[in-house]
DSSP file (Angstrom, degrees, kcal/mol; ACC not computed):
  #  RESIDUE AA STRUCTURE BP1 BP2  ACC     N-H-->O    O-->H-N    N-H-->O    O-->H-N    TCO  KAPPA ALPHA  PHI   PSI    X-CA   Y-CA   Z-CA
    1    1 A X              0   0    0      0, 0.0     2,-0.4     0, 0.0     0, 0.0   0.000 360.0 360.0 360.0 159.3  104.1  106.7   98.3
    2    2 A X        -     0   0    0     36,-0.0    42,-0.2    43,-0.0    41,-0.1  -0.956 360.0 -96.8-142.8 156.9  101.0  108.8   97.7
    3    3 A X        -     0   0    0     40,-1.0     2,-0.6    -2,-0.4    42,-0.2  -0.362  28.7-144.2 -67.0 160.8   98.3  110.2   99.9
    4    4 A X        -     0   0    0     40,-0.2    42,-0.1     1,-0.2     3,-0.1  -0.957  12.2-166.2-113.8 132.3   95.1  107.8   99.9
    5    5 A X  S    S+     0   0    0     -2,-0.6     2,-0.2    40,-0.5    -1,-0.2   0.923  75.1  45.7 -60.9 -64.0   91.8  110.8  100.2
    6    6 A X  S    S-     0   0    0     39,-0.4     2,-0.2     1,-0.1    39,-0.1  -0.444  87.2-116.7-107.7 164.6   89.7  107.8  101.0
    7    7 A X        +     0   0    0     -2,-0.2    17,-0.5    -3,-0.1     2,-0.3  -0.394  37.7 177.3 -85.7 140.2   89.6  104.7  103.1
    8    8 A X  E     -A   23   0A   0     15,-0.2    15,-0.2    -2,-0.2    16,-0.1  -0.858  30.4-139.0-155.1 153.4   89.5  101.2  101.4
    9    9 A X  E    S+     0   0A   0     13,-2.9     2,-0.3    14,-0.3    14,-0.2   0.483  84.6   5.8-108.4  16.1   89.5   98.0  102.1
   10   10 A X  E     -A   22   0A   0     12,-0.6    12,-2.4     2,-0.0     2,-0.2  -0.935  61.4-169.2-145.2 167.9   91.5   96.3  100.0
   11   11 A X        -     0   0    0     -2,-0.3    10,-0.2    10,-0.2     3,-0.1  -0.556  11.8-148.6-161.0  96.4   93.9   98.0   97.1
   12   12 A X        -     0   0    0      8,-0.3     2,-0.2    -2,-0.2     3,-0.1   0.148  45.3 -93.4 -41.8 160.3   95.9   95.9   93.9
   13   13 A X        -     0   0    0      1,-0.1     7,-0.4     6,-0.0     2,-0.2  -0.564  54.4 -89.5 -83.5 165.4   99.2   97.6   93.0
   14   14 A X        -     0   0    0      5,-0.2     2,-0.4    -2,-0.2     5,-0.2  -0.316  44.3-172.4-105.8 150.9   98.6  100.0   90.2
   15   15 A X  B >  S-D   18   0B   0      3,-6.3     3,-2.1    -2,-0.2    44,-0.4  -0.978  78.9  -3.0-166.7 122.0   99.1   98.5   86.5
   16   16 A X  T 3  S-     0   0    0     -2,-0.4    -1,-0.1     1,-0.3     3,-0.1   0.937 133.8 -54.5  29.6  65.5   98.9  101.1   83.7
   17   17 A X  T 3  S+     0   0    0      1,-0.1    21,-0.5    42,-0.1    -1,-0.3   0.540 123.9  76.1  50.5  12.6   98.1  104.2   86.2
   18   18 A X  B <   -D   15   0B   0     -3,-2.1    -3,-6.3    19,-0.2     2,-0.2  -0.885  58.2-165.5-114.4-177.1   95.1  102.7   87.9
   19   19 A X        -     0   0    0     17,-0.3    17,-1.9    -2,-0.2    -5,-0.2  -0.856  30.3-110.6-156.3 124.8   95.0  100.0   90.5
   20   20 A X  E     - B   0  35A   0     -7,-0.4    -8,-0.3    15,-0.3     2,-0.3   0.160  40.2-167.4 -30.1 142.1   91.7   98.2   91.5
   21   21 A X  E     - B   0  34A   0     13,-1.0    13,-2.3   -10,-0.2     2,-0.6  -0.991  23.2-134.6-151.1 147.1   90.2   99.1   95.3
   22   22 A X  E     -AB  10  33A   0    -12,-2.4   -13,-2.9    -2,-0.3   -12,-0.6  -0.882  30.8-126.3-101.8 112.2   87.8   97.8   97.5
   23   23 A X  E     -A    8   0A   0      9,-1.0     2,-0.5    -2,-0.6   -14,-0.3   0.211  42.3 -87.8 -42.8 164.0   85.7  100.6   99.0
   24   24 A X        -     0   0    0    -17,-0.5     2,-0.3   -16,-0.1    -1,-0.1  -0.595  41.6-117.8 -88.0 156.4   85.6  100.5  102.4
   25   25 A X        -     0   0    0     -2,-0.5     2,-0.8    -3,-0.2     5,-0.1  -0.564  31.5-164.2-105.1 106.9   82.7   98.1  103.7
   26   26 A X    >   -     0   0    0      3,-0.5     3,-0.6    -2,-0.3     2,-0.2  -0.811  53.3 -62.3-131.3  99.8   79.9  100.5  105.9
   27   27 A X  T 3  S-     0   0    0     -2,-0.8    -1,-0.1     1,-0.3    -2,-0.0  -0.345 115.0 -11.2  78.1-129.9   77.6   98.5  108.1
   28   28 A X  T 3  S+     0   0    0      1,-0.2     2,-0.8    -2,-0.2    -1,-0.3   0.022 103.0 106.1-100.4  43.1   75.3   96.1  105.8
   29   29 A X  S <  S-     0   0    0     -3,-0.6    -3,-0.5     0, 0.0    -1,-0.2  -0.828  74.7-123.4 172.2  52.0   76.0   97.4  102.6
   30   30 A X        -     0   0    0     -2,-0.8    -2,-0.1    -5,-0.1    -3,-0.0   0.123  26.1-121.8 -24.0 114.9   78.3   95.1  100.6
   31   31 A X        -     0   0    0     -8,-0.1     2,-0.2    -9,-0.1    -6,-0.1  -0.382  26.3-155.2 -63.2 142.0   81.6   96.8   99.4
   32   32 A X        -     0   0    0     19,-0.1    -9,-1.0    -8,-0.1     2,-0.3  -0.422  13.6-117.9 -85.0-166.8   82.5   97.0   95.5
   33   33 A X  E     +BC  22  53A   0     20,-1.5    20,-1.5   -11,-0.2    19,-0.9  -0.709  37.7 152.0-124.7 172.5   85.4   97.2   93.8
   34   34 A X  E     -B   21   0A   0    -13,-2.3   -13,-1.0    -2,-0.3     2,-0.8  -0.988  37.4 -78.0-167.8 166.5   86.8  100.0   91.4
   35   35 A X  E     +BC  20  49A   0     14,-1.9    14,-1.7    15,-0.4    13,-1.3  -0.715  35.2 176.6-105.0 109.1   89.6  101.9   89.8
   36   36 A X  E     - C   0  47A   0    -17,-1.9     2,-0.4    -2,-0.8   -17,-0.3  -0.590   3.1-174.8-112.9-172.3   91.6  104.7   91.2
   37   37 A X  E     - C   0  46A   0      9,-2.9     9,-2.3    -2,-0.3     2,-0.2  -0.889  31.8 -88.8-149.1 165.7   94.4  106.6   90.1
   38   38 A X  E     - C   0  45A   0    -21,-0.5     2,-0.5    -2,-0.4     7,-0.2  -0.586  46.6-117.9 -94.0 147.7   96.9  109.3   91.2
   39   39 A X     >  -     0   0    0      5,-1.5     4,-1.6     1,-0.2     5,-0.5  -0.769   5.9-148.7-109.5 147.0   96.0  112.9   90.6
   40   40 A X  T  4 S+     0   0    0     -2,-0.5    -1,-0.2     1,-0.2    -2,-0.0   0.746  96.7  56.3 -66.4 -28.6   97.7  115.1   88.5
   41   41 A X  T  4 S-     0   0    0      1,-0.1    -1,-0.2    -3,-0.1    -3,-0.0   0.921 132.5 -12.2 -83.6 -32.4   96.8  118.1   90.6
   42   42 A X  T  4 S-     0   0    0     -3,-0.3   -39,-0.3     2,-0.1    -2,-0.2   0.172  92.7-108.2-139.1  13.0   98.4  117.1   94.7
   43   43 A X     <  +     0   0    0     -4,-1.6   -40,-1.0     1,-0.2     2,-0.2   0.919  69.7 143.3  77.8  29.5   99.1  113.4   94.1
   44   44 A X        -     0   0    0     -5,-0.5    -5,-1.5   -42,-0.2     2,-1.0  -0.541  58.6-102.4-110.4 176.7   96.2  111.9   96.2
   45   45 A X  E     -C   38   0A   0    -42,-0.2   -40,-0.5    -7,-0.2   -39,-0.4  -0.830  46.0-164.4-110.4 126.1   94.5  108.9   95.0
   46   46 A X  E     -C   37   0A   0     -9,-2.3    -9,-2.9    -2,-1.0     2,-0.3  -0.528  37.8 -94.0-112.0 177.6   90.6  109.3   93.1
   47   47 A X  E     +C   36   0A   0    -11,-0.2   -11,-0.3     1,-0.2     3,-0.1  -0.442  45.6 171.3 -97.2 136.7   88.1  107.7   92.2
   48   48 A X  E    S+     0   0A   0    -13,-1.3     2,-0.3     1,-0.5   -12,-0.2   0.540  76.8   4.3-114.2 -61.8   88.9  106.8   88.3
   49   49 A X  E    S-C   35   0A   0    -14,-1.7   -14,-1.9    -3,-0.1    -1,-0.5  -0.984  99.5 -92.2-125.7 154.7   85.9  104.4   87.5
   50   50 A X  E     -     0   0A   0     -2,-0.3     2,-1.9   -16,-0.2   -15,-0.4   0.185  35.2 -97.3 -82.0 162.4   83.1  103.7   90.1
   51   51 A X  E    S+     0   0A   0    -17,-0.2   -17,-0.3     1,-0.2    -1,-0.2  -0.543  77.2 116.6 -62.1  78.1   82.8  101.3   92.5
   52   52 A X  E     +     0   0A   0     -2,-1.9    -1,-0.2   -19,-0.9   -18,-0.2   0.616  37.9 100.4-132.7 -10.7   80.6   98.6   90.8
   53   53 A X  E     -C   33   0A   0    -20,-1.5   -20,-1.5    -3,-0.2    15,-0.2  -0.452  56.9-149.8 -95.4 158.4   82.3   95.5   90.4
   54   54 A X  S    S-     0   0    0     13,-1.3     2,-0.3     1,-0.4    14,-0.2   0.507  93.1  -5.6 -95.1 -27.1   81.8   92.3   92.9
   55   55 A X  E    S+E   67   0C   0     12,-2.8    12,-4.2   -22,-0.1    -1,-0.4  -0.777  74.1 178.0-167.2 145.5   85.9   91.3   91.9
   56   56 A X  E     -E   66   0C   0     10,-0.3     2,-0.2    -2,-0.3    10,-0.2  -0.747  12.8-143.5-125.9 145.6   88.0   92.8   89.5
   57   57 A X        -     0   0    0      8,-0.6   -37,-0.2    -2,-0.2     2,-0.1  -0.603  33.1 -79.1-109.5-170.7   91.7   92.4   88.3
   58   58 A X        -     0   0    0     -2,-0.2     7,-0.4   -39,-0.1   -44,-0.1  -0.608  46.4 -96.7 -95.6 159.8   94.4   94.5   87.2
   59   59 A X        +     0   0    0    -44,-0.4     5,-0.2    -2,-0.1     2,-0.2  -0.380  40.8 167.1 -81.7 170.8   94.9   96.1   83.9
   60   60 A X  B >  S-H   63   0D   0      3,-2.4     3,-2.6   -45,-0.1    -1,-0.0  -0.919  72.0  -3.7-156.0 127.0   97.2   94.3   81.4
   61   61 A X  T 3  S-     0   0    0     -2,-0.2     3,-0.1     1,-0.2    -2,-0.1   0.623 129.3 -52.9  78.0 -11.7   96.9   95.8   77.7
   62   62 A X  T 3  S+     0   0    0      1,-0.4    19,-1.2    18,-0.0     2,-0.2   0.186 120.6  77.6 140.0 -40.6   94.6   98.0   78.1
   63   63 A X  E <   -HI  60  80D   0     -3,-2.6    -3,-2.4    17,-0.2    -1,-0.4  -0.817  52.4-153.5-130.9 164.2   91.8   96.0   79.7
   64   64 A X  E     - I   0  79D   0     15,-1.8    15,-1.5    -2,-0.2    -5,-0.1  -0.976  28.5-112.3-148.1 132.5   90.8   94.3   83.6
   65   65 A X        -     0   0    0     -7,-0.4    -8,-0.6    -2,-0.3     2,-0.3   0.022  35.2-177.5 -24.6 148.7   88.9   91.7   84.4
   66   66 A X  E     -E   56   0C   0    -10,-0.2    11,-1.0    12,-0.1     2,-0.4  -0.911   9.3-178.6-153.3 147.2   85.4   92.3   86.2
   67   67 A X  E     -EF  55  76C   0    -12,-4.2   -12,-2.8    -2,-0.3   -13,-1.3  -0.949  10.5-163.9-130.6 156.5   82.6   89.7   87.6
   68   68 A X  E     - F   0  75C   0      7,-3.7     7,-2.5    -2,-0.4     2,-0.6  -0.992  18.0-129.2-123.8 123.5   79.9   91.2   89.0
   69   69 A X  E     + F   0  74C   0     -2,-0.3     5,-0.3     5,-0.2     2,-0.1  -0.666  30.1 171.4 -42.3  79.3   77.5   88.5   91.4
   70   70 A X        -     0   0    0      3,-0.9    -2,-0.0    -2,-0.6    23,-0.0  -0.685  45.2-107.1-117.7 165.5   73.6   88.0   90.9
   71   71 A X  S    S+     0   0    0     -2,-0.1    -1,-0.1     1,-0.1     3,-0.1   0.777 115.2   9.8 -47.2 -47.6   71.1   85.7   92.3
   72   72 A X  S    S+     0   0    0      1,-0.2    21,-0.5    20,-0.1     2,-0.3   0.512 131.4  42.5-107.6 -48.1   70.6   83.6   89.0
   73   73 A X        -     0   0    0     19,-0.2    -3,-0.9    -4,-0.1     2,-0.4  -0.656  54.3-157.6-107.2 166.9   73.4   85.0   87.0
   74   74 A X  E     -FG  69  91C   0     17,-0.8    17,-0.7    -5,-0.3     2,-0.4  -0.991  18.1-156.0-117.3 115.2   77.0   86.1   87.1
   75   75 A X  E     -FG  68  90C   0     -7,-2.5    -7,-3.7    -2,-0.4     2,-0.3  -0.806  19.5-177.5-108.1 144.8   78.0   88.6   84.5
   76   76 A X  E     +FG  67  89C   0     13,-1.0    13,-1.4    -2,-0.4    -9,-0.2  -0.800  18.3  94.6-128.7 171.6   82.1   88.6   83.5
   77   77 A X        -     0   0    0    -11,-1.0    11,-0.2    -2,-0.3   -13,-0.1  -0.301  56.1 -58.7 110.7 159.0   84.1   90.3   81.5
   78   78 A X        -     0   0    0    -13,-0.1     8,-1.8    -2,-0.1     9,-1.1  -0.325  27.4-175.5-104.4 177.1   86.5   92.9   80.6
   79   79 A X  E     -IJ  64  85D   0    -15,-1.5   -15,-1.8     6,-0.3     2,-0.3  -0.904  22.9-123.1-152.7 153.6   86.2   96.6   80.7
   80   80 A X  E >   -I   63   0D   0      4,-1.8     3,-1.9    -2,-0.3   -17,-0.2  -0.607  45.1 -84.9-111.2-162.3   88.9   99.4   79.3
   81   81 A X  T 3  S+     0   0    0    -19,-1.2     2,-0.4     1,-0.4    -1,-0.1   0.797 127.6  63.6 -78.3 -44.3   90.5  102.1   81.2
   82   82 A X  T 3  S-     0   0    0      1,-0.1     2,-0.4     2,-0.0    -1,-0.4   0.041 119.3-108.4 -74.9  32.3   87.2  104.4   80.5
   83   83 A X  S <  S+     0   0    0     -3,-1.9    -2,-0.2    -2,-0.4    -1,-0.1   0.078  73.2 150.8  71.4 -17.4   85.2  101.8   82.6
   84   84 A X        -     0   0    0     -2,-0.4    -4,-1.8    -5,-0.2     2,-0.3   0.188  51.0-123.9 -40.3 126.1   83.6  100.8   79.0
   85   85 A X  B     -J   79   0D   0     -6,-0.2    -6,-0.3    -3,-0.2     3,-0.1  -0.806  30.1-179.3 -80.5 131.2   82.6   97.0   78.9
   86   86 A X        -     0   0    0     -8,-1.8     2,-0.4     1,-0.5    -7,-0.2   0.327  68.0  -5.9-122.6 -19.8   84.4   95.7   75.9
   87   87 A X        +     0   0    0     -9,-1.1    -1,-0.5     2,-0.0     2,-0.3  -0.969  68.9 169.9-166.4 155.0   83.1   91.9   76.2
   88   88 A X        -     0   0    0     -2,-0.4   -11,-0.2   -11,-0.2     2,-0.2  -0.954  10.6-168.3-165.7 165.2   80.9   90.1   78.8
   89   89 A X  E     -G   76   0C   0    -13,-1.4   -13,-1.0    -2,-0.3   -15,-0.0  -0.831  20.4-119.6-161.4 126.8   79.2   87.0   79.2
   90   90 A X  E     -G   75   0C   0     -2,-0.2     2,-0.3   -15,-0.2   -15,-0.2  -0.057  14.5-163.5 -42.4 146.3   76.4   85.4   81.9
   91   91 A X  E     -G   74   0C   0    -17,-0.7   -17,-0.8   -19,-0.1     2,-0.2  -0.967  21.7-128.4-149.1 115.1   77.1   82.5   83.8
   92   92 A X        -     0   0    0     -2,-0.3     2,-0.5   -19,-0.2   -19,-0.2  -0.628  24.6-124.1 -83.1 154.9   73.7   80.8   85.4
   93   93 A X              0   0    0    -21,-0.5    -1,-0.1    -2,-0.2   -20,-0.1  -0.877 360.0 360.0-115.1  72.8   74.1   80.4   89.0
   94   94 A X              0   0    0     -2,-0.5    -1,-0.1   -22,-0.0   -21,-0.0   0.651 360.0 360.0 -91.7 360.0   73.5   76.6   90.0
């Protein structure tokens, strides 16, 4: 087990040293999702890439799922371990 720093409200099991979270949800704000990871220096769990995603998976290979939500569009696609978007694609919104 490892200390959590921060509060979230939801958190995937960890898959190639990160693990998806959902920040924790304050007031009207909608929560994203993100990656954190264990830290080399006391073992607590950080931030590894931001909190940006509307749903996320876990990594496999290398790479994680992401969608992010919009009003006309839906962008998808996968991102690697330095948060870098490696493919996406738009989805209109009917």
């Amino acid at each position: 087990l490892f200390p959590i720093s921060i509060a979230y409200d939801s958190i995937l099991p960890f898959s190639e040293n990160l693990a998806a979270a959902k920040e924790l949800t304050n007031g009207f704000h909608p929560s994203k999702w993100g990656f954190v990871k264990k830290s080399h220096t006391d073992n607590s769990i950080i931030q590894a890439i931001p909190f940006a995603y509307s749903e996320c998976g876990s990594f496999h290979n290398g790479l994680a799922y992401f969608l992010n939500k919009g009003n006309a569009y839906d962008t998808e696609g996968y991102i690697n371990k330095q948060g870098d978007v490696v493919w996406q694609t738009k989805r209109k919104n009917y």
